[in-house]
C-alpha positions, -999 to 999 in steps of 0.1 A, spaced: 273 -847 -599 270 -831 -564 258 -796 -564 280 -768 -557 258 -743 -541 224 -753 -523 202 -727 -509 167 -715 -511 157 -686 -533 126 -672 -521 102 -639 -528 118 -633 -563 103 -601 -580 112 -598 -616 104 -565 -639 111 -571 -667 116 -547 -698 118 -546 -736 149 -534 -751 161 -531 -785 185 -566 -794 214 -537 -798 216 -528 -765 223 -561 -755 255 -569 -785 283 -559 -761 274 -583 -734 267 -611 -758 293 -638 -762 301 -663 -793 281 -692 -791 252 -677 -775 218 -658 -795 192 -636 -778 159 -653 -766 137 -630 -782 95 -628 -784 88 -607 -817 118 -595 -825 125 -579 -790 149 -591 -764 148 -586 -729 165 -576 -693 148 -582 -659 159 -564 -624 154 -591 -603 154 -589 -561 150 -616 -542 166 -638 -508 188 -663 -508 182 -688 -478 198 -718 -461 229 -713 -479 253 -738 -483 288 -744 -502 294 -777 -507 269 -784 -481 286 -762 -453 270 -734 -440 294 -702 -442 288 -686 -409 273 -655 -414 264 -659 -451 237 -681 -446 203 -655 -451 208 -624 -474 192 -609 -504 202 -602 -539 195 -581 -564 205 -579 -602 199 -574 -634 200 -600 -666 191 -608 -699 177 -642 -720 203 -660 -742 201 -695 -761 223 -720 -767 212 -740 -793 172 -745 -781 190 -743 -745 176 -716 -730 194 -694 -697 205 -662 -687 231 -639 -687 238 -610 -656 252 -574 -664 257 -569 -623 245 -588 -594 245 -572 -561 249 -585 -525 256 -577 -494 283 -596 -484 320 -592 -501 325 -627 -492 302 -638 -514 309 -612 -544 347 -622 -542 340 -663 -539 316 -654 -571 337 -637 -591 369 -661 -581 349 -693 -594 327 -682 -616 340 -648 -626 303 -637 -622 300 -597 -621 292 -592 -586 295 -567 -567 289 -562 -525 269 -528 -511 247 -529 -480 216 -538 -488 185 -554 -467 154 -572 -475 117 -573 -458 86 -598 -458 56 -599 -437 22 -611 -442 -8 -585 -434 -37 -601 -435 -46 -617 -470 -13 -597 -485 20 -606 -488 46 -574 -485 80 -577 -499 106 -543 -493 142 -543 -505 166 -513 -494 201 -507 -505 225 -482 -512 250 -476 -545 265 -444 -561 261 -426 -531 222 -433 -534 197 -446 -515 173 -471 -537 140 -495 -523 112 -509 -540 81 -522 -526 56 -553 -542 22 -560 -522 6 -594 -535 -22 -617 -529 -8 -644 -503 -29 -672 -529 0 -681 -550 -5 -704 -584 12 -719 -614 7 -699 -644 0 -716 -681 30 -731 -694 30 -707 -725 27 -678 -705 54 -648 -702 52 -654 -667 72 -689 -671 95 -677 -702 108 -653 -676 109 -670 -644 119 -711 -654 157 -711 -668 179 -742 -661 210 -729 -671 232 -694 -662 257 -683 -685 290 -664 -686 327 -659 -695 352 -678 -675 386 -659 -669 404 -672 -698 376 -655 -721 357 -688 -726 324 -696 -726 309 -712 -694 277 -730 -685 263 -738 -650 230 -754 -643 202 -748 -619 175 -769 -606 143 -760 -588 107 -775 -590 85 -747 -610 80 -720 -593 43 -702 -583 36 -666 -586 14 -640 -563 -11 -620 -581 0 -587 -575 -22 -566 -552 -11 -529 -560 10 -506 -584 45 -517 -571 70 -492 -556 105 -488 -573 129 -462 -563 163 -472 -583 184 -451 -604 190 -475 -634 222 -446 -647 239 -453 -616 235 -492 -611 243 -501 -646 256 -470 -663 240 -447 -693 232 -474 -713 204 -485 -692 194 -449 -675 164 -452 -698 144 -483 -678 139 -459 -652 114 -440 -674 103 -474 -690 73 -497 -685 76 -532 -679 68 -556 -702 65 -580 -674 59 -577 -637 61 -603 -614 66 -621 -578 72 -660 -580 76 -681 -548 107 -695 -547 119 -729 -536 153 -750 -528 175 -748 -555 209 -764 -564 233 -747 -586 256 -771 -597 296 -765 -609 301 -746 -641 317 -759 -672 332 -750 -705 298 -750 -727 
């Protein structure tokens, strides 16, 4: 089978955060359980680019290079493991209305821009954007000396998924796989920069990750990925 999308996905920062398996129910479909580590599940805000973009493999003029940002949760199927997204953000309404036309994925366009740059021995990632009237950025500084972590590691549980899941428009349950090489992570130089308002991305429920610790923080390469057309799972 051909891919549908091919791109690069590159500079991906992940926090990642604990959460009661509650919070998570109403987004939850039949047919899928939470990936849990002792009895807690989890969401990450993730922020990366997407590179090289190509649909069928055309370039989209204009929608080549552009970053995203969202946030999503770890769901099984069976021992097949994926994820889930409460909203994903770009910059582009192309691309939020192709997204949630095909794949009736929750995305939503706001303008938003994305930084890297290499200072010496450190790499610098920024992200800017705005939503709810807000201005938000974060800010990761890293070691440019990336390497694989152990295979057992949270760093792998939270950054390696094959498949993304999510409702199609009929209701039903849909699967869509990804496939990238492993992917290598920065150590992190500094305490990372976030300025987000959690309330007004997602809504009450998650207001309280602003005030939260990560379980997780992280900054993985990236690599060329294929994403390859959904199906009924």
């Amino acid at each position: 089978m051909r891919p549908f999308l091919t791109a690069e996905w590159r500079n991906l920062i992940l926090l990642t955060y604990s959460v009661e398996p509650s919070k998570l129910q109403p987004w939850l479909p039949d047919g899928l359980t939470l990936d849990i580590i002792d009895d807690r599940a989890f969401v990450s805000f993730v922020a990366f680019d997407f590179l090289r973009t190509r649909v069928k493999g055309l370039p989209i003029p204009f929608h080549i290079n552009f970053p995203e940002i969202n946030l999503r949760f770890y769901v099984k199927k069976g021992e097949q493991r994926g994820v889930m997204f409460i909203k994903e953000l770009v910059p582009k309404p192309c691309i939020a209305l192709v997204a949630r036309k095909l794949y009736n994925e929750p995305y939503e366009a706001t303008p938003m821009k994305s930084f890297s740059k290499i200072e010496g021995s450190h790499l610098i990632i920024e992200h800017f954007f705005e939503y709810g009237g807000r201005k938000h950025d974060l800010k990761f500084v890293a070691d440019n000396e990336p390497f694989m972590p152990e295979a057992d590691s949270t760093a792998t549980f939270f950054k390696e998924h094959e498949w993304g899941y999510g409702l199609d428009h009929n209701g039903k349950l849909q699967q869509y796989r990804v496939e990238h090489p492993l992917w290598r992570i920065y150590p992190l130089r500094k305490r990372f920069h976030l300025n987000v308002d959690f309330g007004l991305l997602y809504g009450e429920t998650w207001d309280f990750l602003g005030s939260k610790i990560p379980y997780s923080v992280l900054l993985a390469e990236g690599s060329a990925i294929k994403v390859f057309p959904g199906e009924i799972a």
